[in-house]
Residue, then its C-alpha position, 0 to 999 in steps of 0.5 A: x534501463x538496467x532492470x536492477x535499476x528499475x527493481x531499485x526505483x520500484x521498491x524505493x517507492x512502493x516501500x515509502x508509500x506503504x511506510x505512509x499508509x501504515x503511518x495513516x492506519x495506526x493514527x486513525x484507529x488510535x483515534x477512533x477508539x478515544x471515541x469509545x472509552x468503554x471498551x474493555x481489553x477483550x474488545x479493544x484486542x478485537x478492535x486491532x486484531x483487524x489491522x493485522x488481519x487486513x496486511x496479511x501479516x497474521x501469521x508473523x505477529x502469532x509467531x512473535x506475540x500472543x495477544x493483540x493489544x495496542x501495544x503489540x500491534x502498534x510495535x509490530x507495525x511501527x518499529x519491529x525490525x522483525x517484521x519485513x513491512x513495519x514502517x522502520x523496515x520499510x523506509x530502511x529498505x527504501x533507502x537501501x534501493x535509493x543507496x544502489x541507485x543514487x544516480x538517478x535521483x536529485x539530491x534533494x530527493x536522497x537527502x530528503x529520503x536519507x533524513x527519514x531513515x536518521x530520524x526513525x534511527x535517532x533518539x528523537x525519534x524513539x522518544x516522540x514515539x514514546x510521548x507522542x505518537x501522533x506527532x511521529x505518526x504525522x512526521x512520518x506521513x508529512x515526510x512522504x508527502x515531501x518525498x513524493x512532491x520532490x520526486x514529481x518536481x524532479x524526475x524526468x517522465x522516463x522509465x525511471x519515473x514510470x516504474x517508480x509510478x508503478x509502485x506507487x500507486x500498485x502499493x495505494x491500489x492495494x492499501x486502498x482495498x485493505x482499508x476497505x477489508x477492515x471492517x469485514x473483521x471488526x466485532x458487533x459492539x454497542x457502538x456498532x449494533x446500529x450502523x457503522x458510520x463512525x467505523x467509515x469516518x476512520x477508513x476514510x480518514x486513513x485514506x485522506x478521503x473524507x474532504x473528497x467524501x463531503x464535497x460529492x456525497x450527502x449524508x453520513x458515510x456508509x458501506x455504499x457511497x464509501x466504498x462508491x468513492x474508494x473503488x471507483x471514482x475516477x478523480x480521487x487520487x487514491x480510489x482503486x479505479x484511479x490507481x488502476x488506470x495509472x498503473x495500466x498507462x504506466x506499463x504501457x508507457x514502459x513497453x511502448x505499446x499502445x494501450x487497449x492491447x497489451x505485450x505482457x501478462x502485467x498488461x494484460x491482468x492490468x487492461x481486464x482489471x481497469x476495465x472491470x473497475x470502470x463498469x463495475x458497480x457497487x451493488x455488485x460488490x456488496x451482494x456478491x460479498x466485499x471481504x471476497x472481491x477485495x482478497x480477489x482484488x488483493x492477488x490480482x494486484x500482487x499477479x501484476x507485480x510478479x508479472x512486471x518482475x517477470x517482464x523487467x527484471x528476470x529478462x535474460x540476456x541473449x534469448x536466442x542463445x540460451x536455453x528457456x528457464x525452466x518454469x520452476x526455477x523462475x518460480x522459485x526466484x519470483x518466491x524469494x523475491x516477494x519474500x523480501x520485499x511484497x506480501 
């Protein structure tokens, strides 16, 4: 497979699942605070400003606003086409990858990508937006369930489906630990002075996960048997550890080589982080500090996507013949890379 292709698939569904993760943050945290109507706009400002504190966009929102109140975060990940990650940006670049790489997809997974993209660009979009945010929110979140389930039911197991896994669930791995990291920025209110449960219903939700929470878990959520259930189960199709083993077996796949060994650093970083996961704790997570073990996790997941980029995409033709590129130059091609399409 050409690597421009690959890079194409990679990003066309890495994007589609972040537009969709964002799409469940911005519903659930709507949500939670219809629950707590006493809360002033100095503590609802304290109650979004963690959502743009867990997508690492701090930065760019400062530049572009100067208080975070609902409205303005809600624009900056909505609809703000300034903002690279933004749900409008991701699904117009997606469909822009999908646009270079027609060929390899069926006509219903273009067609069904193509009308997501007219819809968020269409006056009806705009006016559910205005009138009835969770509508468009659900739109959005039904739309990529859609475009996922067309995409398992009619794409060969090749390469190309296996770099579109890849992204997938390296997008959810990393969405999964910022859900979790949400509430190592959020304040101590009356509501939260004793527990924080409700604050776990909300991260559950944002990952589908509160059905999967009821059925093995007794009792109210709390920090141990959530982030129990999202780190490490190795059933629910969202947990960390769950998205670590497909994201291993997916570049093993791609590679050919067996699994328990690796060719390549994706592999390697790919094989230690599985095995941590799967004999890991989550005492060991919350004693040793859970905002610390998920940034860590955070850039270990980002090292596997450089790495893949590395092995897949910068590839040169004819090592033999041509001199090595210089460590720097790779470096700088990586840089922007990233710049346009990860954090």
């Amino acid at each position: 497979m050409l690597s421009r292709v690959a890079n194409s698939l990679y990003w066309m569904v890495r994007l589609i699942e972040r537009a969709d993760n964002l799409s469940r943050i911005i519903e659930v945290n709507g949500q939670l605070l219809l629950d707590h109507e006493r809360l002033d706009s100095e503590r609802l400002r304290a109650f979004w400003k963690p959502i743009i504190l867990s997508t690492g966009d701090e930065a760019l929102f400062s530049e572009q606003y100067s208080e975070a109140g609902s409205a303005e975060v809600i624009r900056f990940l909505t609809e703000d086409r300034k903002n690279p990650n933004s749900i409008v940006s991701c699904i117009a670049q997606a469909r822009e990858n999908a646009r270079m790489v027609r060929d390899q997809l069926s006509e219903e997974l273009w067609e069904e990508l193509n009308s997501l993209y007219l819809f968020i660009n269409s006056s009806e979009g705009e006016q559910l937006l205005q009138n009835d945010p969770p509508r468009y929110y659900e739109t959005i979140r039904r739309a990529t369930f859609t475009f996922h389930g067309i995409a398992a039911a009619s794409i060969s197991r090749s390469e190309a489906w296996e770099f579109m896994d890849l992204g997938r669930h390296l997008e959810r791995a990393d969405k999964t630990t910022r859900f979790l990291d949400i509430t190592s920025f959020l304040p101590e209110t009356e509501e939260t002075a004793g527990g924080r449960g409700f604050q776990w219903t909300a991260i559950l939700r944002s990952c589908g996960a509160l059905g999967a929470f009821r059925t093995g878990h007794r009792g109210e959520p709390c920090a141990s048997n959530v982030v129990d259930l999202l780190m490490f189960s190795p059933d629910f199709p969202r947990s960390v550890r769950y998205c670590a083993d497909r994201i291993d077996r997916s570049l093993h796949r791609i590679s050919g080589h067996p699994r328990g060994a690796y060719c390549n650093d994706a592999e390697r970083v790919s094989g230690r982080l599985l095995s941590e996961l799967s004999y890991g704790s989550t005492e060991e997570i919350l004693e040793a500090g859970l905002h610390a073990y998920l940034d860590g996790l955070q850039s270990r997941f980002n090292e596997i996507g450089e790495e893949a980029f590395r092995a897949y995409v910068l590839l040169p033709d004819g090592v033999e013949t041509r001199p090595p590129i210089p460590a720097a130059s790779v470096s700088a091609v990586v840089a922007w890379q990233m710049a346009q399409q990860q954090q």
